[in-house]
C-alpha positions as CSV (number, residue, x, y, z in Angstrom):
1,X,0.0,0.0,0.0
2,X,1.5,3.3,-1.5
3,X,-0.4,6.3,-1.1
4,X,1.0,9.5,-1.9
5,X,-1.4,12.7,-2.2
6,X,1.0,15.4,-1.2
7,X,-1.2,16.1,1.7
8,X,-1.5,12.8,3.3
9,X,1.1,10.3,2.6
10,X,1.1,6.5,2.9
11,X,4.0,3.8,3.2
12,X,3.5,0.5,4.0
13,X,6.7,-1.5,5.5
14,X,7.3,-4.8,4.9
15,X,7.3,-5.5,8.3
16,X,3.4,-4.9,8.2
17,X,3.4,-1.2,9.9
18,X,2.0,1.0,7.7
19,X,2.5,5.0,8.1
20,X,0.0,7.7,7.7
21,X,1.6,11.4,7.5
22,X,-0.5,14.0,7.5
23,X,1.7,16.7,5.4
24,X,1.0,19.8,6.1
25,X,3.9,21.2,7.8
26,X,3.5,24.8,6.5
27,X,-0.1,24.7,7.6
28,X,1.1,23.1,11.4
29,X,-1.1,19.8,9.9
30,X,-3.8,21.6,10.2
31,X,-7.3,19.5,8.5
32,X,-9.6,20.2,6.0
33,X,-12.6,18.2,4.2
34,X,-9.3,17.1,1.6
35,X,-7.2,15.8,4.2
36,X,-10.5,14.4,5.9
37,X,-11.6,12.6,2.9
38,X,-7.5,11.2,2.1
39,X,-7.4,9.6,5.7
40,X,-10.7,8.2,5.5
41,X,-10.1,6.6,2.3
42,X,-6.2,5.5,3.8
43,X,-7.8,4.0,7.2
44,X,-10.9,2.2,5.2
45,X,-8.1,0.8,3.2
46,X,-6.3,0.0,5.7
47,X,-8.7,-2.2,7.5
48,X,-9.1,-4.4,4.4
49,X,-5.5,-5.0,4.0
50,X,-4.3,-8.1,5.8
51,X,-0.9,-7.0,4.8
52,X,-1.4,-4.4,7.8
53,X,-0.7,-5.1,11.1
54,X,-0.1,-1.7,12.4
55,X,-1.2,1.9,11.7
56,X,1.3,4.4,12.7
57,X,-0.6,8.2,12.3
58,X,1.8,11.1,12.3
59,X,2.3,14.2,10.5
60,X,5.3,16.0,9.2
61,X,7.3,19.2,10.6
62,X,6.9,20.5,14.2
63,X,3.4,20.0,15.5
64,X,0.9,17.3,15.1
65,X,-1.7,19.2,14.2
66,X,-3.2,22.8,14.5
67,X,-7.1,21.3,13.7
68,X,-9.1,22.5,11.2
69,X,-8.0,24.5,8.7
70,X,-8.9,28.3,9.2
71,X,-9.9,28.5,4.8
72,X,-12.2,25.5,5.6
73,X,-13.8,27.4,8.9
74,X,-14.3,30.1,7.2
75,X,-15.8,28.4,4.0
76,X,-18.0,26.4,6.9
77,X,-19.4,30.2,7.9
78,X,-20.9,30.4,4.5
79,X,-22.6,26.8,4.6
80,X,-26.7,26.4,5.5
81,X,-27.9,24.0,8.6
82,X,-27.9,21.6,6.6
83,X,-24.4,21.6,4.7
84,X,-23.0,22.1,8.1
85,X,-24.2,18.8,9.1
86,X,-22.8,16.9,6.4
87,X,-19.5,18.0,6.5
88,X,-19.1,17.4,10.4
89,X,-20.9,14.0,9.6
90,X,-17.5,13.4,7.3
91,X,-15.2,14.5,10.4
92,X,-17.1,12.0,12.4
93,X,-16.6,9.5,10.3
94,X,-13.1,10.0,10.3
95,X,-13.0,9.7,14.1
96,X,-15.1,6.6,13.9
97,X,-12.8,4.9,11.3
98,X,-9.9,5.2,13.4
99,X,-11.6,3.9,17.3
100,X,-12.9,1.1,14.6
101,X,-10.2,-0.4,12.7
102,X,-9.3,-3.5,13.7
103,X,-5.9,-2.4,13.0
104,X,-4.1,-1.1,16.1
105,X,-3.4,2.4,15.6
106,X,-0.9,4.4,17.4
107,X,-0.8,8.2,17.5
108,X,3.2,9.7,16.8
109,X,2.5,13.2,18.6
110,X,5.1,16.1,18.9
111,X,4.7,20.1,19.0
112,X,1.2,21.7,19.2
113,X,-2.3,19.7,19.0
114,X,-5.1,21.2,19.4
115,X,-9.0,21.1,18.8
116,X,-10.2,18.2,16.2
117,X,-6.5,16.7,16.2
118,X,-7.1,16.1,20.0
119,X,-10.0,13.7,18.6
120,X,-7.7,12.2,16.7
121,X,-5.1,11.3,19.7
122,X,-8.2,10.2,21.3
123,X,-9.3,7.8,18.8
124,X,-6.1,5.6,18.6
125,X,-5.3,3.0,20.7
126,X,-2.2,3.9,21.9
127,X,-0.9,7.6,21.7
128,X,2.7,8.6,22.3
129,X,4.3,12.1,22.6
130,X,7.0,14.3,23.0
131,X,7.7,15.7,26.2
132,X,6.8,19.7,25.0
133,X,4.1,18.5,23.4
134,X,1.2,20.9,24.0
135,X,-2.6,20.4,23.8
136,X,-5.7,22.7,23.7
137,X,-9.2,22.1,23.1
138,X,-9.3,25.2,21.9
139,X,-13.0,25.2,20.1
140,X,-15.1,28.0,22.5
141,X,-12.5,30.5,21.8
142,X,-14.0,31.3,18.4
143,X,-17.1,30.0,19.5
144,X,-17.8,26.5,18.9
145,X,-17.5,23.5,20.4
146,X,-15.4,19.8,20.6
147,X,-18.6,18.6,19.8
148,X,-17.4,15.7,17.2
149,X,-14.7,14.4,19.4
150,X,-16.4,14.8,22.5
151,X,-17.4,11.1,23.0
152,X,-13.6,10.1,21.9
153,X,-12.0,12.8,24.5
154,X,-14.3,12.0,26.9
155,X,-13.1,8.6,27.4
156,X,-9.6,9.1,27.0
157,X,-9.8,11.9,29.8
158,X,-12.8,11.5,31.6
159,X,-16.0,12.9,31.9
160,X,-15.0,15.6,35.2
161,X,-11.6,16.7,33.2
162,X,-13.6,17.0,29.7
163,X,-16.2,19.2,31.8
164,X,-13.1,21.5,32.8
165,X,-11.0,21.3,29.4
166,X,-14.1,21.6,27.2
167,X,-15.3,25.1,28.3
168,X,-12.2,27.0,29.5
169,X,-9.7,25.9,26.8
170,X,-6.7,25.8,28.7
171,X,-3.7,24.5,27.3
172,X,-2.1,21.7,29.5
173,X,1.3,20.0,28.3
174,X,2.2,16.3,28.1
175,X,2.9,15.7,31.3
176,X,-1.1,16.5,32.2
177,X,-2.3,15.1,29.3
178,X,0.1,11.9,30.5
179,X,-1.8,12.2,34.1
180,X,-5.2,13.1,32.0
181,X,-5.1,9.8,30.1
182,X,-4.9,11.7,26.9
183,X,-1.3,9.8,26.3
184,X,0.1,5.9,27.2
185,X,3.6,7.8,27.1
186,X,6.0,10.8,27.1
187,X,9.6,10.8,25.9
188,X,12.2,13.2,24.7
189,X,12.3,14.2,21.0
190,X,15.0,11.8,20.3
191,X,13.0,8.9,21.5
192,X,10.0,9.2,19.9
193,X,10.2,7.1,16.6
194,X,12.2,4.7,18.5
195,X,9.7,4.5,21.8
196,X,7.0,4.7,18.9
197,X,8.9,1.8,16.5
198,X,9.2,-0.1,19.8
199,X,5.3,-0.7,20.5
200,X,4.9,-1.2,16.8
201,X,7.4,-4.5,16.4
202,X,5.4,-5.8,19.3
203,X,2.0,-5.8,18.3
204,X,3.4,-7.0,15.0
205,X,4.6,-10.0,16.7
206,X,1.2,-10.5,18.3
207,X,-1.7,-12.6,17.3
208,X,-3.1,-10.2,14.0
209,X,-6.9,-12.0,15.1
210,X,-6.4,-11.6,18.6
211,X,-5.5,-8.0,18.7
212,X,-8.7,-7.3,16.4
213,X,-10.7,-8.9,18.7
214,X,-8.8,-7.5,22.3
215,X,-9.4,-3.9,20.8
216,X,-13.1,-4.7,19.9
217,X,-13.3,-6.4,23.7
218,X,-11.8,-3.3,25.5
219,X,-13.9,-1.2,23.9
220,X,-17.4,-3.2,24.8
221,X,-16.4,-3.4,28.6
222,X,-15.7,-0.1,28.7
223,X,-19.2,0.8,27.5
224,X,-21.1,-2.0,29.3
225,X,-22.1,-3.2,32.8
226,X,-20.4,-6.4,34.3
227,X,-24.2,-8.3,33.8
228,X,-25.2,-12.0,32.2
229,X,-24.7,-10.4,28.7
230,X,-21.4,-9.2,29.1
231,X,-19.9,-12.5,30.7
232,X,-21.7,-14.3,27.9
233,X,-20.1,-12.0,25.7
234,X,-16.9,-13.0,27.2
235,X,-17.0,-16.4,27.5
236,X,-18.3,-16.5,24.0
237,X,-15.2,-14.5,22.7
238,X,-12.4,-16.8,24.2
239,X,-14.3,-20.0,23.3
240,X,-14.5,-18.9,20.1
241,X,-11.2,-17.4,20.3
242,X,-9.3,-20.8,21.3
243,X,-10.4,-23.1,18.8
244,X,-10.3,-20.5,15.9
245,X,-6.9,-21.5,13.6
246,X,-4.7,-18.3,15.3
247,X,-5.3,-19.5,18.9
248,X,-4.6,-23.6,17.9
249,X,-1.4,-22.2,16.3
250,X,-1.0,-19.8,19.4
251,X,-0.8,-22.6,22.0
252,X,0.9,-25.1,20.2
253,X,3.6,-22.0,19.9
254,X,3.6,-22.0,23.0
255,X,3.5,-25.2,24.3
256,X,5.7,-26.0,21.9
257,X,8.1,-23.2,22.7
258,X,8.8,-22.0,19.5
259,X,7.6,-19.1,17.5
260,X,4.3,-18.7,16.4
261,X,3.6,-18.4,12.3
262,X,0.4,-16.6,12.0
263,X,0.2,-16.8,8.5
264,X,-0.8,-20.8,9.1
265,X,-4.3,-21.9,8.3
């Protein structure tokens, strides 16, 4: 998988990790409906693929990303009700395409992140960053609101710190957004692609099935109560799980004490 559309720019490895770069340095990354639309269409791919294990997003330059695009909020000013809500239904999509794929996705972060790009650190499944790193939900100071992200943030952080950060727009740094939730890990500029390299190898070495299906389960008892639906859910899941060709080859691995081949059966 090589995508290259100047503004969002694909590699796949061979190792299985592919890269998404959002590259828009001169712009601080900031999105518009283009670059919404290119990392849609790179994610969407990107779940089909079973020659990706891993999704690495990233952007180019200093900063992860400034948000939207100030041309695209001010093209959004001359949009009716209606328009409005089909382009933020395209932003949500995006958001929901990343928390989906059944590819792990890990979140490269460095320099300045603020409003939607915080929805995107939310969404992956692992977010690293640089230690001056800086965040801001920065929506009410023009006027609006995080309200796309808000379900993503929310979780990450939690609903009494998304109260705070939501309406006052504060900026907090990585070590808060470490404490927050926001991040799994904060290293020095010279560590990052290594740190962020690091966690990729190892979910490549992982099960590719069982990783789909531990995100899918730590995202349904998250949502859910501990009740006879979700331990039927459960118990379903590693039943199924264990006599599914990945986990026979898993265990015998194992038991076996040799390296697992997950491309068998």
């Amino acid at each position: 998988m090589e995508k290259s559309d100047t503004e969002v720019v694909c590699h796949l490895e061979s190792s299985g990790i592919l890269r998404i770069c959002i590259n828009r340095p001169t712009l601080h990354n900031a999105f518009n409906d283009h670059v919404i639309g290119l990392l849609i269409a790179a994610f969407d791919t990107a779940a089909s693929d079973e020659q990706v294990r891993v999704v690495i997003l990233q952007s180019e330059g200093k900063n992860f990303s400034a948000g939207a695009d100030l041309n695209w909020m001010k093209s959004m000013a001359q949009l009716n009700l209606e328009e409005n809500r089909q382009d933020a239904a395209e932003l949500a999509r995006l958001m929901h395409v990343i928390y989906s794929c059944p590819k792990p996705v890990i979140a490269r972060v460095q320099g300045a992140s603020f409003g939607g790009a915080l929805g995107l650190i939310a969404c992956s499944d692992i977010a690293i960053a640089t230690n001056n790193a800086r965040f801001c939900l920065s929506e009410v100071k023009i006027g609006l609101v995080p309200a796309v992200i808000s379900p993503y943030v929310s979780k990450a952080i939690g609903a009494r710190a998304a109260q705070r950060y939501f309406i006052t727009a504060e900026q907090f740094n990585a070590d808060k957004a470490l404490q927050l939730g926001l991040l799994h890990e904060v290293v020095n500029g010279e560590s990052l692609d290594e740190t962020v390299n690091t966690i990729a190898e190892t979910l490549v070495a992982n099960g590719p099935q069982a990783v789909a299906a531990a995100k899918t389960l730590a995202h349904y008892v998250s949502d859910n109560a501990i009740n006879d639906k979700t331990i039927a859910y459960t118990t379903d899941l590693i039943a199924k799980i264990r006599v599914s060709s990945e986990g026979q080859e898993g265990l015998s691995a194992f038991l076996e004490k040799r390296k697992a081949n997950w491309n068998k059966g």
